[in-house]
KOLMARLUM-42070 format. One line per 5 residues: number of its first residue (from 1); their letters; for each residue z, y, x of C-alpha. Coordinates in Angstrom, 2 decimals, decimal comma, padded with zeros to 5 digits. Layout:
% residues N
NUM	a	Z/Y/X  ... $
This chain:
% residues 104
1	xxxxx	119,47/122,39/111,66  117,71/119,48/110,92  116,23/119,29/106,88  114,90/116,55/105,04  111,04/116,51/104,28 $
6	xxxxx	108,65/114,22/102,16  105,03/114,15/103,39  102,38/112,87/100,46  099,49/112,20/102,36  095,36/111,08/100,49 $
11	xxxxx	093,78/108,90/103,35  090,18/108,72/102,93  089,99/105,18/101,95  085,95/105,00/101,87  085,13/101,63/103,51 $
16	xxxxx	088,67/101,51/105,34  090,54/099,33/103,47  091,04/096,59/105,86  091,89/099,16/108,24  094,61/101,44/105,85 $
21	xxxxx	097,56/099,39/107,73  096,41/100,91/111,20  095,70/104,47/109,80  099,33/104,41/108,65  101,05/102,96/112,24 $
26	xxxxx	099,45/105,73/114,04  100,27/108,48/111,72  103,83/107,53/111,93  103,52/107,34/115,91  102,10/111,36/115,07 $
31	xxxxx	105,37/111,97/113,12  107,74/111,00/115,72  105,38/112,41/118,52  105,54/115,99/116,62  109,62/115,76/116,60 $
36	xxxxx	110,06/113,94/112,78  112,74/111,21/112,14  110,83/108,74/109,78  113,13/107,58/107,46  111,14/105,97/105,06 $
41	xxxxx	107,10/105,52/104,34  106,26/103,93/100,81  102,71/102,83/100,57  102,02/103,75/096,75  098,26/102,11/097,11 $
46	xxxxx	094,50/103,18/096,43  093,76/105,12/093,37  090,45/106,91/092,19  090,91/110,63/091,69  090,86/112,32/088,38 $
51	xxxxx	088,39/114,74/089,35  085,78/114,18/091,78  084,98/116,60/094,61  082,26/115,67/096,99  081,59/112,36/098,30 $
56	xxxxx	085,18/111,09/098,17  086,31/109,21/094,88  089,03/107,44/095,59  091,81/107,63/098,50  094,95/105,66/099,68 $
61	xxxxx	098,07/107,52/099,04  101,20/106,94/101,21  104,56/109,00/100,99  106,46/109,63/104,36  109,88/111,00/103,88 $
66	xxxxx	111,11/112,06/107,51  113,44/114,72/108,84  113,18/117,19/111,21  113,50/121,32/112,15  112,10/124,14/110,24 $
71	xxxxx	108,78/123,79/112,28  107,91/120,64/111,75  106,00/120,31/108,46  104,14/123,38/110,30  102,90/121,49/113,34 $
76	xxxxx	102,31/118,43/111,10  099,72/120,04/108,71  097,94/121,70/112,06  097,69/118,11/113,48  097,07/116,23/110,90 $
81	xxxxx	094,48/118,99/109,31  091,58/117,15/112,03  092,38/113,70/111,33  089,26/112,41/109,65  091,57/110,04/107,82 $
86	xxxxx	093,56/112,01/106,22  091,97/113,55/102,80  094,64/115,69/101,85  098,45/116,40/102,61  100,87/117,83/101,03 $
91	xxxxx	104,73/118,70/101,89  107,73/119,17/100,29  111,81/120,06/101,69  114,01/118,05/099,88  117,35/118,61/098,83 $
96	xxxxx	120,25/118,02/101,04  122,41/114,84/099,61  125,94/115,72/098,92  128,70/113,17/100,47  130,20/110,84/097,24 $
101	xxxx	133,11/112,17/096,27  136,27/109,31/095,86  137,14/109,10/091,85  140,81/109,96/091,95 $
């Protein structure tokens, strides 16, 4: 049974932003390679962090909402856990839509 995901995903932005459109192409191509159905990917844009950990200050955010098995989200975070472009990541099952009902 396939679920509905959304996938919030930090790209590490630092002297990349010419280059955030390509980052963002290939990440979907991991999606779909991994087994998700990419439904919809909203580019929310770059933001500096409230806190600051380490080097990184500031990232590109982008929210992928995708469906796919049970596993998926799994095998995402594994992959995606090595890319040097992505900062952080972050999943979350959303809830199943309900078919509209006809007003009687």
């Amino acid at each position: 049974m396939k679920n509905r995901y959304e996938a919030l995903l930090i790209l590490n932005a630092q002297g990349k932003e010419d280059s955030t459109k390509d980052i963002i192409d290939r990440l979907e191509k991991v999606f779909t390679k991994e087994g998700a159905a990419v439904e919809q990917i909203q580019r929310l844009d770059q933001r500096k962090f409230t806190y600051v950990a380490g080097k990184v200050d500031h990232g590109y955010y982008v929210n992928f909402i995708f469906s796919g098995e049970a596993d998926v989200c799994t095998k995402l975070k594994a992959k995606l856990d090595f890319d040097e472009d992505v900062y952080r990541q972050h999943y979350l099952r959303l809830k199943t839509r309900k078919p509209a009902q006809a007003a009687a």
